[in-house]
C-alpha positions as CSV (number, residue, x, y, z in Angstrom):
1,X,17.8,-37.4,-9.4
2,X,19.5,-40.6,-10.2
3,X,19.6,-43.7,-7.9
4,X,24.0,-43.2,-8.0
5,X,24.9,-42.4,-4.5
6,X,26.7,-39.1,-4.4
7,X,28.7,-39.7,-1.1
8,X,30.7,-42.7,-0.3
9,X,33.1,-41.5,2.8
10,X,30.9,-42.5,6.0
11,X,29.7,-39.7,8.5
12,X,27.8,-39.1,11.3
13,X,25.9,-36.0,11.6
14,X,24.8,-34.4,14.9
15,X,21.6,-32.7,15.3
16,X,21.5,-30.5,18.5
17,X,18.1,-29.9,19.0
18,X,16.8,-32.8,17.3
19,X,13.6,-33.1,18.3
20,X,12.6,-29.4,17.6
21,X,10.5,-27.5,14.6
22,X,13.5,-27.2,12.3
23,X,14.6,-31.1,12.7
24,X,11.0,-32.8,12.5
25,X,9.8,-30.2,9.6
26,X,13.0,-29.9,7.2
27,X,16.0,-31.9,8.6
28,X,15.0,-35.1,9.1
29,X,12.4,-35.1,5.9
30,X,15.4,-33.7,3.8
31,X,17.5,-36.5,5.1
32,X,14.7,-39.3,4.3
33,X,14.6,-38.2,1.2
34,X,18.5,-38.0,0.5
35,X,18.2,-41.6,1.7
36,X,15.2,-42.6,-0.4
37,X,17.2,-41.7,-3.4
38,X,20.4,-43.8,-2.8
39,X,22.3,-40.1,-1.8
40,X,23.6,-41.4,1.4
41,X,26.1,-43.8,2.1
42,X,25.5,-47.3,3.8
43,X,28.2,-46.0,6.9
44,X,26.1,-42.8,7.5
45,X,24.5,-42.1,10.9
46,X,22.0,-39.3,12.0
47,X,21.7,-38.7,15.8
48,X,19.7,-36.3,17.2
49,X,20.3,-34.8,20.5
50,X,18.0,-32.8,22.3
51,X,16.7,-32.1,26.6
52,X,14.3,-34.8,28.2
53,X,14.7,-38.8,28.3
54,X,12.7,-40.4,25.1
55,X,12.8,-43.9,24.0
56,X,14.6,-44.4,20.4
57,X,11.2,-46.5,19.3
58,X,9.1,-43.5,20.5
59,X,11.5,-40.9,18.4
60,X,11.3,-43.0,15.2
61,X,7.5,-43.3,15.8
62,X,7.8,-39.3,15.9
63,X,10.0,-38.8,13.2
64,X,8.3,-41.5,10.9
65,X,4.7,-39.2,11.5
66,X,7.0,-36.1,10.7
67,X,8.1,-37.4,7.4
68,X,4.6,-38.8,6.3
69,X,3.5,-35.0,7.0
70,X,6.6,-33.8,5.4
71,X,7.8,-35.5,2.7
72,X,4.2,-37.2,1.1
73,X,5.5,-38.2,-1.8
74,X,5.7,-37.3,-5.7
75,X,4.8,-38.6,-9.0
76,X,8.1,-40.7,-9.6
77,X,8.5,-41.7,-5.9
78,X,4.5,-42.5,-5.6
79,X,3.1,-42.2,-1.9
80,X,5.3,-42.2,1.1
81,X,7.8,-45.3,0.9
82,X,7.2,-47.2,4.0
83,X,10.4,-49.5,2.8
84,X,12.7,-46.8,2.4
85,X,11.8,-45.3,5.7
86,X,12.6,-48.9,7.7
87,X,16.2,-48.5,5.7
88,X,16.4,-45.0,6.8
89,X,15.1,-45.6,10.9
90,X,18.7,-47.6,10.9
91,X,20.5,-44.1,10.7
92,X,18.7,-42.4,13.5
93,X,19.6,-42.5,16.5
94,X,18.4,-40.5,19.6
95,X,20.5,-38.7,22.9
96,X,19.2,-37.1,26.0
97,X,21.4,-34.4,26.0
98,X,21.9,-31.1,28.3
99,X,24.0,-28.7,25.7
100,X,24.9,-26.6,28.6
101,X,26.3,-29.2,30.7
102,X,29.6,-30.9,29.7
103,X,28.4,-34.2,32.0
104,X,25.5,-34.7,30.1
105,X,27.9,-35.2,26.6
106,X,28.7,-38.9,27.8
107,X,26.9,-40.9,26.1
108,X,27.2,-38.6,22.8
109,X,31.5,-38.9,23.7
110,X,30.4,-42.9,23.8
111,X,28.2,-42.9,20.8
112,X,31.3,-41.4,18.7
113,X,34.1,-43.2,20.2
114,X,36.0,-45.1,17.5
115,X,34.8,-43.4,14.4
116,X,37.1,-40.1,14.7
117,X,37.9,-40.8,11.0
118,X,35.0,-40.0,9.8
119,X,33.1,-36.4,8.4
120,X,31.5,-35.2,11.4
121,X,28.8,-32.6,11.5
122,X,27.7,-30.6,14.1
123,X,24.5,-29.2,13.3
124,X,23.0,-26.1,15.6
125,X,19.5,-26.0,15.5
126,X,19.3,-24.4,18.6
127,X,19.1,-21.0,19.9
128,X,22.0,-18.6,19.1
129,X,23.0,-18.6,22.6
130,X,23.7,-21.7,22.8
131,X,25.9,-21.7,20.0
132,X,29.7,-20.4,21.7
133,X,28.3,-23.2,25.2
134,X,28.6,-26.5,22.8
135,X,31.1,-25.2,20.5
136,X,33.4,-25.2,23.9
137,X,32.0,-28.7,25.2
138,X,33.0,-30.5,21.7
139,X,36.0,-28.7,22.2
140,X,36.9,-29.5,25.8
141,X,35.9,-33.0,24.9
142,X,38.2,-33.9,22.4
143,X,35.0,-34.7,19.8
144,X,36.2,-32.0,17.4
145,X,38.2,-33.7,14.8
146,X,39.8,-32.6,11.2
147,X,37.3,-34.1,9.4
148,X,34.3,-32.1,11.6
149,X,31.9,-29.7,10.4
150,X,29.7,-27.0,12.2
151,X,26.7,-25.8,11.0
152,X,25.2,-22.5,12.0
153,X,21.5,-21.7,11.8
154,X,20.1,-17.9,11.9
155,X,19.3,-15.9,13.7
156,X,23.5,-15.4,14.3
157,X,22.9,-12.6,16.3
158,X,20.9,-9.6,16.8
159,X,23.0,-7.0,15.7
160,X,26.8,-6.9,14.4
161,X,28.1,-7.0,18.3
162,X,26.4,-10.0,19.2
163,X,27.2,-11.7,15.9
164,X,30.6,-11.1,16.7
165,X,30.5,-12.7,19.4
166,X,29.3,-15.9,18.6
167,X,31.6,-15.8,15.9
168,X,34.2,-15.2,18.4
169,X,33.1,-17.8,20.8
170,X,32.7,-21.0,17.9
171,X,36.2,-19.7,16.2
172,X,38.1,-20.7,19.5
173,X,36.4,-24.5,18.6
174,X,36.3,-24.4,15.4
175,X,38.2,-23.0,12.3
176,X,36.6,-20.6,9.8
177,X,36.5,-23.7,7.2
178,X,35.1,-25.9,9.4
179,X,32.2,-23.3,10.0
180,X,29.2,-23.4,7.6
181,X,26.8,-20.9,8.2
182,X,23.6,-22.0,6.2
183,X,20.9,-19.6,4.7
184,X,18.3,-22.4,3.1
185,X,17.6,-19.8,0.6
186,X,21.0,-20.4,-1.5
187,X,19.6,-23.8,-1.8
188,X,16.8,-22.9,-3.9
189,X,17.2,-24.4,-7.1
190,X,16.0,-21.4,-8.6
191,X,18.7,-19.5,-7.0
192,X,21.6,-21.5,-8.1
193,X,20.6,-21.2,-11.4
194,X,20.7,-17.5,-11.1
195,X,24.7,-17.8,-11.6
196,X,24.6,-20.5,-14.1
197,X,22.0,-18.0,-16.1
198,X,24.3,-15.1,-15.8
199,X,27.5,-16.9,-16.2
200,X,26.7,-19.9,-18.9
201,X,25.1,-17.7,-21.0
202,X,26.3,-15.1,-23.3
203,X,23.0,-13.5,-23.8
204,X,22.8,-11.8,-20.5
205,X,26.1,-11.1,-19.0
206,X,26.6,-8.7,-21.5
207,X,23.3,-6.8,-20.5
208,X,23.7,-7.1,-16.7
209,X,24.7,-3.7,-16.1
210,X,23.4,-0.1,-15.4
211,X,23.5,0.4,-19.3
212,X,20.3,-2.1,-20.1
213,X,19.1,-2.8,-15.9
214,X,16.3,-0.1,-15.2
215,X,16.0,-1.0,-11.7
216,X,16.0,-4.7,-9.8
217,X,12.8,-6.0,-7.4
218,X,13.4,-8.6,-4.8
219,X,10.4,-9.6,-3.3
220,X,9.8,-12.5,-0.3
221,X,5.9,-12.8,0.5
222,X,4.2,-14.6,2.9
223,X,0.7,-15.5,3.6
224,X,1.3,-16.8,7.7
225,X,1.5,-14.5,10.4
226,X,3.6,-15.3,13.4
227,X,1.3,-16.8,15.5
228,X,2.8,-19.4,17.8
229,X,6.1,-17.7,17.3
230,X,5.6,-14.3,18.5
231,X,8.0,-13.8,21.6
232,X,10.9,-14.6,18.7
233,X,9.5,-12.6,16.5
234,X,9.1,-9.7,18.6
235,X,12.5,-9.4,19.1
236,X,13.7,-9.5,15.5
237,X,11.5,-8.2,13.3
238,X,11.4,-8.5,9.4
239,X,14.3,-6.4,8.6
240,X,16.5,-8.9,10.9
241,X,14.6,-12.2,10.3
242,X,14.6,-11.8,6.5
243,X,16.3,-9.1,5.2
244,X,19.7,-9.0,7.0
245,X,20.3,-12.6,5.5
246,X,17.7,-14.0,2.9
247,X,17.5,-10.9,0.8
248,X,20.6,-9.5,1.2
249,X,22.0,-12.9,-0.2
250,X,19.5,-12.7,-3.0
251,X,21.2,-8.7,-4.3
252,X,24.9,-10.2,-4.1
253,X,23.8,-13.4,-6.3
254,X,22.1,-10.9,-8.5
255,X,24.6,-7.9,-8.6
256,X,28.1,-9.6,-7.9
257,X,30.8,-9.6,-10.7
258,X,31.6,-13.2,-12.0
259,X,33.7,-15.1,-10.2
260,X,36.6,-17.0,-11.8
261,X,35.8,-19.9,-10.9
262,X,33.4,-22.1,-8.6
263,X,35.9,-22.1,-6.1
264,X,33.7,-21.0,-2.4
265,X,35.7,-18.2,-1.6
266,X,36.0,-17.1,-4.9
267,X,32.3,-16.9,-4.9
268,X,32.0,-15.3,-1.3
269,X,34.7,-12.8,-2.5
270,X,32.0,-11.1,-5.0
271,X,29.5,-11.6,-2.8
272,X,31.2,-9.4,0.1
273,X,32.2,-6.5,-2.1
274,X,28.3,-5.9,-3.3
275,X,27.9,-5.8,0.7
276,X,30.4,-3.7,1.0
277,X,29.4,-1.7,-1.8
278,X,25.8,-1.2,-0.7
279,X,24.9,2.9,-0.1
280,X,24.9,3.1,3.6
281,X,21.1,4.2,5.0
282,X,21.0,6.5,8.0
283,X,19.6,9.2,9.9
284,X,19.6,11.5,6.7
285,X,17.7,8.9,4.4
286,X,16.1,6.4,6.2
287,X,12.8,7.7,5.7
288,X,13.1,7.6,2.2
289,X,14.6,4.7,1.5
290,X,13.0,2.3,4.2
291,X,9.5,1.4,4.8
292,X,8.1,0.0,7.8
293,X,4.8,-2.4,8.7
294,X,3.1,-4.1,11.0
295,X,0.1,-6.1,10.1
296,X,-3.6,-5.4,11.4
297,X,-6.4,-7.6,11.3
298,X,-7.4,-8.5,7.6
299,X,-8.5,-11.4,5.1
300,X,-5.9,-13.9,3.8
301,X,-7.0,-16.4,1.1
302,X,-10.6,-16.1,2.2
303,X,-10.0,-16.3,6.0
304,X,-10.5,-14.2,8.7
305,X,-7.1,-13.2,10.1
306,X,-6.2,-11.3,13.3
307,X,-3.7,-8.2,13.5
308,X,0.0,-8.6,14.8
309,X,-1.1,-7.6,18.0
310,X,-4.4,-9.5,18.6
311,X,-2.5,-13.0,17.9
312,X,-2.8,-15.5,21.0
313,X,0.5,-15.5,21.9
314,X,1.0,-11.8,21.5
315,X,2.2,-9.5,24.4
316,X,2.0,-5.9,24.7
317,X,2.0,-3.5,22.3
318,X,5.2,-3.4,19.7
319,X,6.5,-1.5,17.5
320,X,8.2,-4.2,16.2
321,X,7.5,-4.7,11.9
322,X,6.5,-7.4,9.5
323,X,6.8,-5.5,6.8
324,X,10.2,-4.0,5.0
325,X,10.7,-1.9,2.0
326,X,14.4,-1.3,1.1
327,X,15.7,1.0,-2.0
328,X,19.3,-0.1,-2.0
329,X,21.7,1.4,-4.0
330,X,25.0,-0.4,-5.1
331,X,27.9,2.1,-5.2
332,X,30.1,0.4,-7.9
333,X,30.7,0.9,-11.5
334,X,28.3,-2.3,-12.8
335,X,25.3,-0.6,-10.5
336,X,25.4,2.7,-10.4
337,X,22.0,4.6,-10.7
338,X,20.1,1.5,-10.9
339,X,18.5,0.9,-7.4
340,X,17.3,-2.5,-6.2
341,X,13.9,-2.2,-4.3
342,X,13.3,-5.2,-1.6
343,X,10.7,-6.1,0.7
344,X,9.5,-9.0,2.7
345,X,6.4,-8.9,5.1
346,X,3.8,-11.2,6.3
347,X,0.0,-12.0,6.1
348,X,0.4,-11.0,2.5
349,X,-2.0,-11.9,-0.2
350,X,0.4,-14.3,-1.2
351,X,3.2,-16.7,-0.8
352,X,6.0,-16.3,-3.5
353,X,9.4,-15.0,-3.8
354,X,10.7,-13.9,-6.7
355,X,13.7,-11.5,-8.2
356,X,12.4,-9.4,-11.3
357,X,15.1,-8.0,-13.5
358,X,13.6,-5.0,-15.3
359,X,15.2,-3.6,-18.7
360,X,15.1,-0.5,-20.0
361,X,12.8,0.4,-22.6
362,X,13.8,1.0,-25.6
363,X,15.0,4.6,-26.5
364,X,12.9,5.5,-29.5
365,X,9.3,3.6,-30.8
366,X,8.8,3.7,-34.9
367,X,4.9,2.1,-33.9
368,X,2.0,4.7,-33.9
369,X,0.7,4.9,-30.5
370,X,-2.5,2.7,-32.0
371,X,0.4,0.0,-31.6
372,X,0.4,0.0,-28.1
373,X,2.8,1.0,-25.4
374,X,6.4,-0.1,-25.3
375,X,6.1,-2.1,-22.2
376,X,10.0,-2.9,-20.5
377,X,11.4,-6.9,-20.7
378,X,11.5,-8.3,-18.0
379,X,13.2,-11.5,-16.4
380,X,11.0,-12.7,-13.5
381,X,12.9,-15.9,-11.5
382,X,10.4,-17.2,-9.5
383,X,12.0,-18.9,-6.3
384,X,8.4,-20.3,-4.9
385,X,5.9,-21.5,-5.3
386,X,6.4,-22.9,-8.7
387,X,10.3,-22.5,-9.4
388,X,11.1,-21.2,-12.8
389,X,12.3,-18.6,-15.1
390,X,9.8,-16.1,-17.0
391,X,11.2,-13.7,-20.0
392,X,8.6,-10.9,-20.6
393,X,9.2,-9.3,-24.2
394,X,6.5,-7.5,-26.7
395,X,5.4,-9.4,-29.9
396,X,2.9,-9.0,-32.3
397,X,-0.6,-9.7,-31.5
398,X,-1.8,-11.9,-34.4
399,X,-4.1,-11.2,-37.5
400,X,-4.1,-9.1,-40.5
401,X,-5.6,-6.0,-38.8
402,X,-4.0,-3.6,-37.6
403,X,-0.3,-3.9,-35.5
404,X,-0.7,-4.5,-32.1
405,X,1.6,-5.2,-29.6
406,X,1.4,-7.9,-26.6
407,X,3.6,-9.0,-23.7
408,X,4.1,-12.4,-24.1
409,X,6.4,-14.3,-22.3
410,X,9.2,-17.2,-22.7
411,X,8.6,-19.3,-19.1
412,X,10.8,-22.3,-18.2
413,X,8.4,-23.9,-15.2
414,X,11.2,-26.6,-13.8
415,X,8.8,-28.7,-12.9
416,X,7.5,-29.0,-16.3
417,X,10.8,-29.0,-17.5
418,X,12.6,-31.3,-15.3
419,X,9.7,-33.3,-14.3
420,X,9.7,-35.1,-10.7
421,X,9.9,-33.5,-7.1
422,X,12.0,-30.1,-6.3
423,X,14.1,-31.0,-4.0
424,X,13.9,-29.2,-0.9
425,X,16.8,-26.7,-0.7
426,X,18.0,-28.3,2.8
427,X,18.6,-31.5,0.4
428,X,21.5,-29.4,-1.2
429,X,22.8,-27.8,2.2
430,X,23.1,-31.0,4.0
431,X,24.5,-33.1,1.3
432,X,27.2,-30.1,0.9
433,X,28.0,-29.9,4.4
434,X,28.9,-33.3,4.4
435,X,30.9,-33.2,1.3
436,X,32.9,-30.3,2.7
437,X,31.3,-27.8,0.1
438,X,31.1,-24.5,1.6
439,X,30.1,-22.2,-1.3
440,X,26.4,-21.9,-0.3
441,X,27.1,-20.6,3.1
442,X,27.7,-17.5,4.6
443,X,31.4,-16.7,6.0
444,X,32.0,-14.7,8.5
445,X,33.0,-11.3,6.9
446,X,29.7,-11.8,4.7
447,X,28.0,-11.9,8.1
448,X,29.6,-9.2,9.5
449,X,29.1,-6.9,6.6
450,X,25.3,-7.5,6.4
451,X,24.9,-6.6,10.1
452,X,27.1,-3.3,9.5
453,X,24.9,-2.2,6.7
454,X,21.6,-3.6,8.3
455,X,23.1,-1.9,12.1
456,X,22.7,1.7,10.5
457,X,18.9,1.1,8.7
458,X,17.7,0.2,12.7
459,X,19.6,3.0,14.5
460,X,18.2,5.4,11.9
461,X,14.8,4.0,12.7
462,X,15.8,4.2,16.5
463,X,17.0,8.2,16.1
464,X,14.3,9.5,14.0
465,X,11.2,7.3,15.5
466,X,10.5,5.9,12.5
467,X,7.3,3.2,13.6
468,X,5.5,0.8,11.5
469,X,3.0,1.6,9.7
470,X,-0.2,-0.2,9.8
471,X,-1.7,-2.6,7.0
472,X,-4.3,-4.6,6.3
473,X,-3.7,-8.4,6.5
474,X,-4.1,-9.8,2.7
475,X,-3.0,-6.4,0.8
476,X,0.5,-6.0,-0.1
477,X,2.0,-3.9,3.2
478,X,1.3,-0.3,3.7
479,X,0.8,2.5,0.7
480,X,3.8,3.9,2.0
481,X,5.8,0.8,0.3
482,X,3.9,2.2,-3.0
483,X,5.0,5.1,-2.8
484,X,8.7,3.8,-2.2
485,X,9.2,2.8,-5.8
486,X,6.6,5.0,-7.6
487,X,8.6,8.2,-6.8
488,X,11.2,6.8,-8.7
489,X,8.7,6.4,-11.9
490,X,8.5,3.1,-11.2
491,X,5.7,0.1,-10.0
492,X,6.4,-3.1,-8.2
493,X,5.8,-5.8,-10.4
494,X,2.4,-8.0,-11.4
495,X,1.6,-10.6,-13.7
496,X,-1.2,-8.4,-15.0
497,X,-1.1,-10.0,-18.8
């Protein structure tokens, strides 16, 4: 990043729920950061509203611990930067603040009077249901302005009825361009340059299609259970905490048509007719095409871990999963016949994320089988931990002897490459919200489509009593997710060279 600051219109961004997980962990961190490196205008305030009387020296003390937790530092930055966090404690500013209670807004009302020129963003970090409530108080209050943003953090809703209704209750506030529904995923670096891989570059477009694709993994690990968070938890699941958004975002980037240009809705046009072309899963299919988990008791990275049901904050038993496996099929003339296999779970033997484009092999081999096997390309774009881009192809191994063939592999590790810190994808989604760039978040019909396709996978589960299966912690989710993608010929994908 360069020191140039990329916003020069003031704003002031709200933070409703200011003082929880989400702001101390990724919020404020991301916007120390945006601040460190001369992002953020000089007329830019954060103020972060949340329940219960605290001082403003006590918050800063809090945030300031956050951020040294948080955001430690890189090799270009060096430790954390005491100096730039003094500039940035002039931004923050701190408001008791009842959301459900249109009294309590005064001093918020007060804190804004004056500045109704300015951006203005609202940001939800608060429970769903409390989304439609302060939508209505801005409203009634007068604080909603041209210039005002609202931004939307999941879960929006637990199934396409109740998303539709908090889409119903914030669209009487605010209008669908003011309404930025973020998914931190699309700010990945890794998954922005998905498109500017496909579309920049003449040597793939012309092979992303059924007639080169074999098939298309998606996979989103994690190492954590949910302890600490498992009343939430129990009433989502995987297939609603990651899959309805974070993966399903991840098959449109990598199956929608090419947009013309950047333009947002141009892009969240493409994006809506993969949903809209995904093979709907029901009663009939479910139990193919779906796997279920739920983790037991198990060994992660050399620890001792307890099942889903033995953490401390667990309840009774649940059927509720950690684990999803997903073969979707994409009904359009690009995708047809090449199924994209997804799953998510945690207490997994690792954390990554990654989306593996696998080729087909080639039709005919003129190398004796001493040669080897003709093992697939693959393109492997690693999300996390280390973002990059990995091309798998076969070479020759070397030496006079006889002709071998190896995998090798081609692999762009940004880091190496770019050198400095990643930025942390809420870097990207806040600075866009405050530019008024909506192309990285979801729009309503996007949102509404998901649920509709994810609405049939759970009432298939519901009518055919399809439970989770059990796994241990530290292996990679049940045997059942195995056999998912090997009756189609097929494995899920290692780096076993």
């Amino acid at each position: 990043m360069t020191a140039k600051t990329l916003i020069s219109h003031p704003f002031d961004m709200i933070v409703f729920g200011g003082r929880g997980d989400l702001a101390r962990r990724k919020l404020i961190p991301a916007l120390y950061h945006l601040d460190r490196e001369r992002r953020l205008p000089d007329d830019g305030r954060i103020i972060a509203v949340s329940r219960g009387q605290m001082e403003k020296a006590d918050f800063l003390r809090l945030m300031h611990d956050e951020c040294v937790v948080h955001s430690p530092g890189d090799a270009i930055h060096g430790p954390f930067d005491e100096a730039a966090w003094e500039r940035f404690a002039g931004r923050l500013h701190y408001i008791s603040l009842d959301a459900t209670d249109a009294a309590s807004y005064r001093d918020l009302v007060a804190a804004l009077q004056g500045r109704a020129d300015v951006v203005r963003a609202f940001y939800l970090a608060t429970a769903p249901d409390l989304f439609g409530p302060i939508a209505a108080h801005l409203k009634s209050l007068g604080l909603v302005t041209p210039e005002s943003r609202l931004v939307l953090e999941k879960p929006l809703g637990k199934d396409l009825a109740t998303a539709q209704a908090i889409n119903a209750a914030v669209a009487a506030a605010f209008t669908e361009p003011q309404t930025y529904r973020i998914d931190h995923y699309l700010g990945k670096e890794t998954v922005q340059n998905l498109m500017v891989l496909r579309f920049a570059n003449a040597l793939f477009e012309p092979l992303w299609n059924r007639t080169h694709i074999d098939h298309v993994q998606i996979s989103v690990a994690e190492t954590v259970g949910v302890g600490g968070r498992w009343t939430y938890y129990n009433e989502s699941g995987a297939l609603r905490d990651m899959v309805q958004n974070h993966l399903l975002q991840l098959v449109c980037l990598a199956a929608m048509e090419p947009p013309s240009t950047l333009d947002a809705d141009m892009i969240r046009d493409e994006k809506l007719k993969v949903l809209r072309a995904l093979h709907p899963i029901g009663v009939e299919d479910v139990a193919q095409s779906t796997v279920r988990g739920q983790y037991r008791a198990g060994t992660v990275e050399g620890n001792g871990v307890p099942g889903y049901l033995e953490e401390t904050d667990s309840g009774a038993a649940s059927n509720t999963e950690t684990f999803v496996a997903i073969r979707i099929a994409i009904d359009n003339w690009r995708w047809a016949g090449v199924p994209f296999y997804v799953r998510t779970g945690k207490r997994l033997p690792a954390r990554s994320s990654e989306i593996v484009v696998q080729f087909k092999t080639p039709p005919h081999s003129p190398y004796p089988a001493s040669a080897g096997i003709i093992h697939p390309n693959k393109l492997v774009m690693r999300l996390q931990p280390d973002e990059g881009i990995r091309l798998v192809m076969l070479n020759k191994g070397r030496g006079p002897g006889e002709l071998k063939l190896r995998q090798t592999a081609l692999d762009l590790s940004f880091n190496e490459t770019f050198g400095g810190r990643s930025p942390d994808a809420y870097e990207r989604l806040l600075l866009d919200v405050i530019r008024g760039r909506p192309a990285l978040f979801m729009r309503v019909d996007e949102l509404e489509a998901a649920w509709q396709w994810i609405d049939r996978i759970r009432e298939g589960w519901a009518e055919t009593g399809l439970t989770p299966k059990p796994y241990a912690a530290g292996s990679w989710g049940p045997n059942a997710a195995i056999a998912l993608i090997e009756r189609d010929g097929r494995t899920w994908h290692e780096d076993d060279f």
